[in-house]
C-alpha positions in Angstrom: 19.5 -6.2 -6.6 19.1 -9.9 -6.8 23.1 -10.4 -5.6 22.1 -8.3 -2.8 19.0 -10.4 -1.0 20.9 -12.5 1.0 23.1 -9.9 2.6 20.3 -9.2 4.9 20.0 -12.4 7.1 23.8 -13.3 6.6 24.4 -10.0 8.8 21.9 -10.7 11.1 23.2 -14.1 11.7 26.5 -13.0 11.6 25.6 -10.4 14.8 23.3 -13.2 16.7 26.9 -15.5 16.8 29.1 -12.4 17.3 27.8 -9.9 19.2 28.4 -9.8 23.1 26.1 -12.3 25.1 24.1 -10.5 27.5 24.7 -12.7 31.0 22.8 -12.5 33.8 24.3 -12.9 37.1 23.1 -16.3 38.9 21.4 -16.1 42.3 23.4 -17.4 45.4 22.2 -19.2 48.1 25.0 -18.7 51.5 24.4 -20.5 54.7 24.3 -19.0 57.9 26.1 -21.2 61.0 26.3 -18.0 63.5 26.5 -18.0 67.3 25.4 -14.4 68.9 26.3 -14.3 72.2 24.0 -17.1 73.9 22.1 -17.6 71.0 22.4 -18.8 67.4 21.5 -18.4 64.3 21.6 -21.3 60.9 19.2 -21.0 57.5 20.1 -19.5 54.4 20.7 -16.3 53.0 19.7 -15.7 48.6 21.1 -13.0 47.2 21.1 -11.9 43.4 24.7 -12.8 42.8 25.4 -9.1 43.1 29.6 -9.1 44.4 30.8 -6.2 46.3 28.5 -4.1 48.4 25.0 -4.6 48.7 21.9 -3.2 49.6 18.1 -4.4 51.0 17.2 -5.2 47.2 20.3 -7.4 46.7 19.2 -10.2 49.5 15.9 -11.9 47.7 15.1 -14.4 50.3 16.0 -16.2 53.7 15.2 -18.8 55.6 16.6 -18.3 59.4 16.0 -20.3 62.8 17.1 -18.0 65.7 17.4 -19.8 69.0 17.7 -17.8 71.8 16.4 -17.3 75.4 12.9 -16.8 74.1 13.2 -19.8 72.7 13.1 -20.9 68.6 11.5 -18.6 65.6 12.1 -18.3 62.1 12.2 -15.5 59.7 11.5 -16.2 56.5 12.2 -14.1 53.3 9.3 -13.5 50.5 9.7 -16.3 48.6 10.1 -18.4 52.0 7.0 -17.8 54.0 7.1 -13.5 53.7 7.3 -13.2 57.8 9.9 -11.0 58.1 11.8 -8.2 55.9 15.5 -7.3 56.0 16.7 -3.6 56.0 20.4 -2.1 55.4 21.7 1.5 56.0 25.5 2.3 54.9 27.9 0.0 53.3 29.4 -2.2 55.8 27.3 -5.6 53.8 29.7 -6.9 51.3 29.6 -10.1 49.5 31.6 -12.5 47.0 31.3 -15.6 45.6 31.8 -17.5 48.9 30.7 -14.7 51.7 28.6 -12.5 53.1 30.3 -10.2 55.6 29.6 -7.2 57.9 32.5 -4.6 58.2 32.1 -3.0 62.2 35.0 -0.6 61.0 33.9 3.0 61.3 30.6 4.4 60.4 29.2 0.9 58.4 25.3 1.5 59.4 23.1 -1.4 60.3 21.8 -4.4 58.6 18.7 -5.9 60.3 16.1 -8.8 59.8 13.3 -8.6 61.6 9.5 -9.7 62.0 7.0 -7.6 60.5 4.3 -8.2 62.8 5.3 -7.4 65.6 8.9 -5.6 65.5 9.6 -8.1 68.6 11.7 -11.5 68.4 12.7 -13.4 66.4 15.2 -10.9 65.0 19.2 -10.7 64.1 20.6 -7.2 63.4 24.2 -6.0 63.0 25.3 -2.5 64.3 27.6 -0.6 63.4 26.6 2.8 63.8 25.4 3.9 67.0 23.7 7.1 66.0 21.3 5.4 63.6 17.8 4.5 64.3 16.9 0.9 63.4 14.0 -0.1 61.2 11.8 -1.3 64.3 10.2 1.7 65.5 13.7 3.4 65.6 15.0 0.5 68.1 15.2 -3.4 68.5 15.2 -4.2 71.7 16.8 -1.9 73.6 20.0 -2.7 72.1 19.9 1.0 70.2 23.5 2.5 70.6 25.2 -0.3 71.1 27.6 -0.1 68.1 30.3 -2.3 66.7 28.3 -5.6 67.5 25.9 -8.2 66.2 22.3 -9.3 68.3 19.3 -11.4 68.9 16.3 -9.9 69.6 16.2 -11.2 73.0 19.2 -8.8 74.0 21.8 -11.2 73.7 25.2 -9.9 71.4 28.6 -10.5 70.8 31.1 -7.3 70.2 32.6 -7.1 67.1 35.3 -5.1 64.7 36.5 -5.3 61.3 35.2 -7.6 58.6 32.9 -10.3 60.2 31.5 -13.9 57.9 27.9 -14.5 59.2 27.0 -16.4 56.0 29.6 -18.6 53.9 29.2 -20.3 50.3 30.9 -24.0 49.8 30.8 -25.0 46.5 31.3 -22.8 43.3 28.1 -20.6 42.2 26.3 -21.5 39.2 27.3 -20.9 35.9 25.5 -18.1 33.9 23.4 -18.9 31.5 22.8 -16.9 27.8 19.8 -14.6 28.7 16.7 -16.1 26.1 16.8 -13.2 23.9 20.1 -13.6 23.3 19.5 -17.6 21.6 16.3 -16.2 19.8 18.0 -13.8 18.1 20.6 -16.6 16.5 17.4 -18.5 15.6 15.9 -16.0 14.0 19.0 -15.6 12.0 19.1 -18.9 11.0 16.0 -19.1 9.8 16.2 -15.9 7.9 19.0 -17.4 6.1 17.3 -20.4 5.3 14.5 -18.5 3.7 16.9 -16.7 1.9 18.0 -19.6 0.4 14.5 -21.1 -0.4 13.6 -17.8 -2.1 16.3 -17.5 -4.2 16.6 -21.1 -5.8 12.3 -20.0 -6.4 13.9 -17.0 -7.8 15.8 -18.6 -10.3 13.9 -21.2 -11.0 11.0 -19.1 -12.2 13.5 -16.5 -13.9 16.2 -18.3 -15.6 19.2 -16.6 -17.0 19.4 -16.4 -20.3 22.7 -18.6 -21.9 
């Protein structure tokens, strides 16, 4: 029974340092640099680090001037200023480690930020769907039905097709990081086997073997 103490934290320890490290993806930050016809649009874009196709709860924040013939506005994400939300029907919003892009091929939806307020500029939306209703009262402006294309809320937009960048990502993303259950579980084995330790030299100090 004695032999048998230590067995415990040594296999807890020994699954801490071996088992799979759970990893959480790292939050990316892209920069917009887009012109929309006679307008433009530059801030940033957060996403959770999510690659391939994502969806409205994918992009966690933005910060984005649009200049146009209205003149200058932001839209800021929730953790930004909370003035404006972002909305996304379909698949056509992809992203890697250096992009964020809009496919206009075929049936690809929408993907639209907008003020809450007032469902009037500033906003930047991305058609490419004309039979879908936009998250503005069902239009933005008007430009309802106008598919395969990318606007300002003042009306101005540029056609487009196929894949299009309207956010890019310079330098490599952030390493991820061990998640913090993931180190508390080694220390915990540590100091089991530590304990282990202490208790049995007590152990045999106050029951010596007999010579």
């Amino acid at each position: 029974m004695r032999k048998s103490f230590w067995m415990v934290p040594v296999a807890l320890l020994f699954t801490a340092v071996f088992a799979p490290t759970v990893l959480k993806a790292a939050d990316i930050t892209y920069s917009a640099d887009d012109t929309v016809g006679t307008g433009s649009v530059t801030g940033t874009i957060t996403t959770n680090g999510t690659i391939g196709t994502l969806d409205s709860a994918d992009i966690l924040d933005w910060d984005l001037v649009l200049t146009d013939s209205y003149g200058t506005g932001d839209l800021l994400g929730p953790l930004s200023g909370n003035n404006s939300e972002v909305a996304i029907d379909g698949a056509g919003v992809t992203a890697s480690a250096t992009l964020l892009q809009f496919d206009f091929t075929g049936d690809s939806g929408y993907l639209a930020f907008y003020d809450t307020s007032t469902c009037s500029p500033p906003e930047w939306f991305f058609d490419g769907d004309s039979s879908t209703n936009h998250a503005c009262n069902g239009t933005i402006d008007g430009q309802e039905g106008v598919a395969a294309s990318q606007a300002l809320g003042d009306g101005s937009f540029a056609a487009e097709s196929g894949d299009v960048t309207f956010a890019s990502f310079t330098s490599a993303p952030p390493v991820s990081t061990p998640e913090p259950g993931a180190n508390l579980l080694t220390l915990t084995g540590l100091g089991l086997l530590v304990l282990s330790v202490v208790m049995r030299k007590r152990y045999a100090r106050s029951f010596p073997q007999a010579t």
